[in-house]
VOPAGU-2260 file (C-alpha; in pm, 1 decimal, decimal comma):
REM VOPAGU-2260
SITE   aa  ch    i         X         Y         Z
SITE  UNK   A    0    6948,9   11800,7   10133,5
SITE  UNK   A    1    7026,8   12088,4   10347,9
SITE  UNK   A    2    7343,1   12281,9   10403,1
SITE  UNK   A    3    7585,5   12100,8   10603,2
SITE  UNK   A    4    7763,1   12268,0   10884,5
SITE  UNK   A    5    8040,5   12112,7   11063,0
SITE  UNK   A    6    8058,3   12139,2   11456,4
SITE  UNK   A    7    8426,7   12288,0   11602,1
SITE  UNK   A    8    8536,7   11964,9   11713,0
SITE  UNK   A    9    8417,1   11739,0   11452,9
SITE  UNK   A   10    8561,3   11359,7   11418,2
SITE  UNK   A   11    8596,9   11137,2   11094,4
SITE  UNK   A   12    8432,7   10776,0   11183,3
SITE  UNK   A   13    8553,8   10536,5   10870,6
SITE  UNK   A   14    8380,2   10206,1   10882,5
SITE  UNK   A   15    8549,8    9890,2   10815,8
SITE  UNK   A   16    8789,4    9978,0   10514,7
SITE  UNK   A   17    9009,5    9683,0   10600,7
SITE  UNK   A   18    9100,9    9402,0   10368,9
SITE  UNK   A   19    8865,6    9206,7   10418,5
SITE  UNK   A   20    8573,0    9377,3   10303,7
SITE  UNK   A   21    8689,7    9633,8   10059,7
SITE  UNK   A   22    8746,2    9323,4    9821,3
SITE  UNK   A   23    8367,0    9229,5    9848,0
SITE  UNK   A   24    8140,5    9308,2    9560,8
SITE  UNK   A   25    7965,3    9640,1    9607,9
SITE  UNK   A   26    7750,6    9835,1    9462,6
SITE  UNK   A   27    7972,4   10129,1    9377,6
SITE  UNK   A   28    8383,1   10033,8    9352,9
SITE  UNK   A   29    8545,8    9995,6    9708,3
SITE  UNK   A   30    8868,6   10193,8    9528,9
SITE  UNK   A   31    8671,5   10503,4    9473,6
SITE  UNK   A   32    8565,1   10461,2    9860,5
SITE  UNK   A   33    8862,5   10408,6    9987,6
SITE  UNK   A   34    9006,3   10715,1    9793,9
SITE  UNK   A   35    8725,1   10957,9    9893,9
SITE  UNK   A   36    8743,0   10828,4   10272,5
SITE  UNK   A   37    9137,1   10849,6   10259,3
SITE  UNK   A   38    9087,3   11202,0   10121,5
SITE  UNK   A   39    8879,3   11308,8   10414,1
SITE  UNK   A   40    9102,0   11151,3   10669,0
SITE  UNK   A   41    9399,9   11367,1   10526,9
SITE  UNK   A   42    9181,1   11694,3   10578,2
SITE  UNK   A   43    9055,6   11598,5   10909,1
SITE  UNK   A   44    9409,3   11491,0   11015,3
SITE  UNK   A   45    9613,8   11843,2   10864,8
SITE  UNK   A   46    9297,7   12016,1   11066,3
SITE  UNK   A   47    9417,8   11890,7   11390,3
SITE  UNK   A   48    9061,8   11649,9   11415,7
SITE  UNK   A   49    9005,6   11309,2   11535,8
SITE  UNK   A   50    9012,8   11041,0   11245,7
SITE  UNK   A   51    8862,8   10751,7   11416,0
SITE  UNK   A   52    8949,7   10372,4   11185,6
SITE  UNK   A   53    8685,9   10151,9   11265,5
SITE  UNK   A   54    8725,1    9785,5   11245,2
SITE  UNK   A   55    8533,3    9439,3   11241,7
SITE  UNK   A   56    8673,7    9119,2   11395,8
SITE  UNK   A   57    8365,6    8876,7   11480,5
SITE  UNK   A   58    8018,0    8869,6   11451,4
SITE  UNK   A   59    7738,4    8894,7   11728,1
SITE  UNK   A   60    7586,7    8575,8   11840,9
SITE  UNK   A   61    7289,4    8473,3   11822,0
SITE  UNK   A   62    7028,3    8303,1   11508,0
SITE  UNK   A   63    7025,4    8464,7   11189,1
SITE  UNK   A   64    6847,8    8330,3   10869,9
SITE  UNK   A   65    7139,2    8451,4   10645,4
SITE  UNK   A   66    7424,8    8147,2   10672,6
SITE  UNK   A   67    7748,9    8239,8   10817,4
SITE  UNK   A   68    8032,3    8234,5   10659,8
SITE  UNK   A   69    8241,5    7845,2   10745,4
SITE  UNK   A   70    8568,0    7997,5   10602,1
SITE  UNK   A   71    8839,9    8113,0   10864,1
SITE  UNK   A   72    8913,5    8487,2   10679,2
SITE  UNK   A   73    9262,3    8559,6   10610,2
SITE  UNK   A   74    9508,0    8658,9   10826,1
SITE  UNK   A   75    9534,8    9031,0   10737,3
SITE  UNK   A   76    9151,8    9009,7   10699,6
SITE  UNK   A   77    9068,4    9289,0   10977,6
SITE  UNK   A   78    9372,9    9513,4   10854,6
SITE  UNK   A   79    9239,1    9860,9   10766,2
SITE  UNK   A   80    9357,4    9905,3   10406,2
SITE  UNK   A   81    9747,0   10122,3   10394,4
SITE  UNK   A   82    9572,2   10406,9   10196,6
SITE  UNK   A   83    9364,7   10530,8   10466,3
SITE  UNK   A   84    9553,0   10364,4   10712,5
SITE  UNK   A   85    9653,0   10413,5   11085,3
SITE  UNK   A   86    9869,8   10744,7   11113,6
SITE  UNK   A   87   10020,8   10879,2   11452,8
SITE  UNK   A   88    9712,2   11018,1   11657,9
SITE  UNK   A   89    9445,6   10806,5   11511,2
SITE  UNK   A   90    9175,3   10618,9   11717,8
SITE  UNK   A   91    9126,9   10259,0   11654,3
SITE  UNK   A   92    8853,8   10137,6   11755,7
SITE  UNK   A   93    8785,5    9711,4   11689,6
SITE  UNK   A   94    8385,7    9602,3   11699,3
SITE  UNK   A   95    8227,4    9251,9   11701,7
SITE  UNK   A   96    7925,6    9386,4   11551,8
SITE  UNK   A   97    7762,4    9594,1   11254,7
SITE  UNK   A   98    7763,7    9938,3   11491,1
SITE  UNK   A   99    8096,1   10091,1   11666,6
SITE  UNK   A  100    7919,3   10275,2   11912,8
SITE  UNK   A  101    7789,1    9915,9   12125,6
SITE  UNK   A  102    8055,2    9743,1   12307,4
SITE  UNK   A  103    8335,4    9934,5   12180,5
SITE  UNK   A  104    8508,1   10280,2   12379,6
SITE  UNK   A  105    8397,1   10476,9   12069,6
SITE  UNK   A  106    8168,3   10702,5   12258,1
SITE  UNK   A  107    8441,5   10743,9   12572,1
SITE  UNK   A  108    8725,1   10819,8   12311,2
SITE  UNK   A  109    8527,4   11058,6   12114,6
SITE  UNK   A  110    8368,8   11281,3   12440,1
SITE  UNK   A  111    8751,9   11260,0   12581,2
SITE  UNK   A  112    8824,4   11443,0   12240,8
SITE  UNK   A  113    8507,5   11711,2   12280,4
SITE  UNK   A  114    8345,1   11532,2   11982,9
SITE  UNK   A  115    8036,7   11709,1   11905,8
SITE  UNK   A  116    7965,2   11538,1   11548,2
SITE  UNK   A  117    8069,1   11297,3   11340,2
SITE  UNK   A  118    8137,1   11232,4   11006,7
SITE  UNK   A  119    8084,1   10845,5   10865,1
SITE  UNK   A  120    8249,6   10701,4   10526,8
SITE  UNK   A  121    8282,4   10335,2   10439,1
SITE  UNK   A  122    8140,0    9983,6   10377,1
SITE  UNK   A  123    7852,4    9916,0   10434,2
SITE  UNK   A  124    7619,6   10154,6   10393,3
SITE  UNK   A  125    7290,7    9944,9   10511,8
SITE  UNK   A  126    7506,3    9757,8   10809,8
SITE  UNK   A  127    7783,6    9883,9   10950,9
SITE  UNK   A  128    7775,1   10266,8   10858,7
SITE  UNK   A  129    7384,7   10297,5   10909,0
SITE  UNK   A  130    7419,5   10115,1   11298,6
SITE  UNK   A  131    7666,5   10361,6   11348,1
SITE  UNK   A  132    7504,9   10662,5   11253,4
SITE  UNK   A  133    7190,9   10524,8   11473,7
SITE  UNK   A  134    7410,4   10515,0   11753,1
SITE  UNK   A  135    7538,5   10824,9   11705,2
SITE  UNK   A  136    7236,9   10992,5   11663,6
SITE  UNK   A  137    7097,2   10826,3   11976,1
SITE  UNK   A  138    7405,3   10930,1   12158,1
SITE  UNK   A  139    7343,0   11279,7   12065,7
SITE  UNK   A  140    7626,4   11375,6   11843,2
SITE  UNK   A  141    7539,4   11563,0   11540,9
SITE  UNK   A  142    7579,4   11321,0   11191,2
SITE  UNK   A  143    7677,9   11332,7   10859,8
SITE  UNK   A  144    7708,7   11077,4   10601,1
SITE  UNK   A  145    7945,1   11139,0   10316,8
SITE  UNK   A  146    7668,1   10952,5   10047,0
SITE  UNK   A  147    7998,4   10898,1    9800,0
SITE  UNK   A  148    8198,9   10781,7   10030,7
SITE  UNK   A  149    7967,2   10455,5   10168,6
SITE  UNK   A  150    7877,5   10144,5    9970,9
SITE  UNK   A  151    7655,4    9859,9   10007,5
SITE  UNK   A  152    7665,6    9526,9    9868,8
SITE  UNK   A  153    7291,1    9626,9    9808,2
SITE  UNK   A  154    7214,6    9892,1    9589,8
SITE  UNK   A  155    6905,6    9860,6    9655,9
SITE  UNK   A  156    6982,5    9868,4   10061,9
SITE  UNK   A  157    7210,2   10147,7    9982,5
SITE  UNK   A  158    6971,1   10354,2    9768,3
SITE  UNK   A  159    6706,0   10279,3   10116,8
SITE  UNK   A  160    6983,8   10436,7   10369,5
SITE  UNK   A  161    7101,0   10709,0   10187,8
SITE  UNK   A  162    6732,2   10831,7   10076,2
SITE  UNK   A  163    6554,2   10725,8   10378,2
SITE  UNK   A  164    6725,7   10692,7   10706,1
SITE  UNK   A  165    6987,8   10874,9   10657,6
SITE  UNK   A  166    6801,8   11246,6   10626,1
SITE  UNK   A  167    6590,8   11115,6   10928,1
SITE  UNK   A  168    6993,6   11106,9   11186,9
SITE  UNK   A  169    7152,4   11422,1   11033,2
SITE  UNK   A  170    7288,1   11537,2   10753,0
SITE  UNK   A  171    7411,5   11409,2   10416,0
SITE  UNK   A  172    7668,5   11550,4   10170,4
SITE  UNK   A  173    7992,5   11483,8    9944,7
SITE  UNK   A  174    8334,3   11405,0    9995,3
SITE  UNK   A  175    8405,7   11768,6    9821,4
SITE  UNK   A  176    8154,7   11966,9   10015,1
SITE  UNK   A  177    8303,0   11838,3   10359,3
SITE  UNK   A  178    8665,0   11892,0   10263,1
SITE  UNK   A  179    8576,6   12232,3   10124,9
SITE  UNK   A  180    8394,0   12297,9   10466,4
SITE  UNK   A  181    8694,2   12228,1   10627,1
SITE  UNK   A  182    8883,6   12405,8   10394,4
């Protein structure tokens, strides 16, 4: 791991810390995620930077092996959790896929901004947090990936992203080092 630098105008990107998901079983607990992600958001936010709340509503279509689920979620299902939650300034951004960047105006909300880099927390590590640091990377915005602030329903799919595709989009580091960067 190398020394992480953070751009000027750098964005926080939490993936899908809504209801729905953060009461899955994981591979590290969803509460210390939440925290560390909520803890970010307040020092991006009292630094004047984009915190961007990413969402999931549907699926894409299409075949998959895997069965999908036949339950209708819960109402409150896509509801980003109240202690990261939406604050006055915040970016919402709702996807019907694993990545935020396809589909979505993540990339047209974040250049509005001046969004250089990006900074990516949440659940889950191997789907939706991984596709979005691909698409960042191949939108050309600098990436980091807070490694205890994602989670996987995999640990072994975890372990795989942060050790392996993660170092080969940007950077990696810790919820402390990035708030003490920003600091």
């Amino acid at each position: 791991m190398t020394a992480t630098t953070l751009d000027p105008k750098t964005a926080l990107v939490v993936i899908d810390l809504q209801k729905g998901i953060v009461g899955l079983p994981t591979a590290h607990p969803a509460d210390d995620i939440v925290a560390k992600s909520a803890t970010l958001a307040e020092a991006f936010r009292a630094k004047g930077l984009p915190v961007v709340l990413v969402r999931v509503t549907g699926g894409a279509p299409g075949r998959v092996d895997g069965s999908p689920s036949s339950q209708k979620p819960a109402a409150d299902w896509a509801d980003i959790v109240a202690e990261v939650g939406w604050r006055e300034g915040d970016i919402v951004v709702t996807k019907q896929q694993w990545g935020a960047f396809y589909g979505t105006d993540l990339d047209l909300q974040l250049r509005r901004n001046g969004v250089t880099q990006v900074v990516l927390t949440g659940i889950a590590t191997s789907i939706g947090v991984e596709s979005t640091a691909r698409g960042a990377h191949e939108h050309g915005y600098n990436v980091t990936v807070v490694t205890d602030a994602v989670t996987d329903m995999d640990a072994e799919a975890h372990r795989n992203s942060i050790e392996k595709i993660f170092p080969r989009l940007g950077e990696t580091d810790t919820t402390e080092a990035i708030v003490k960067l920003l600091g």
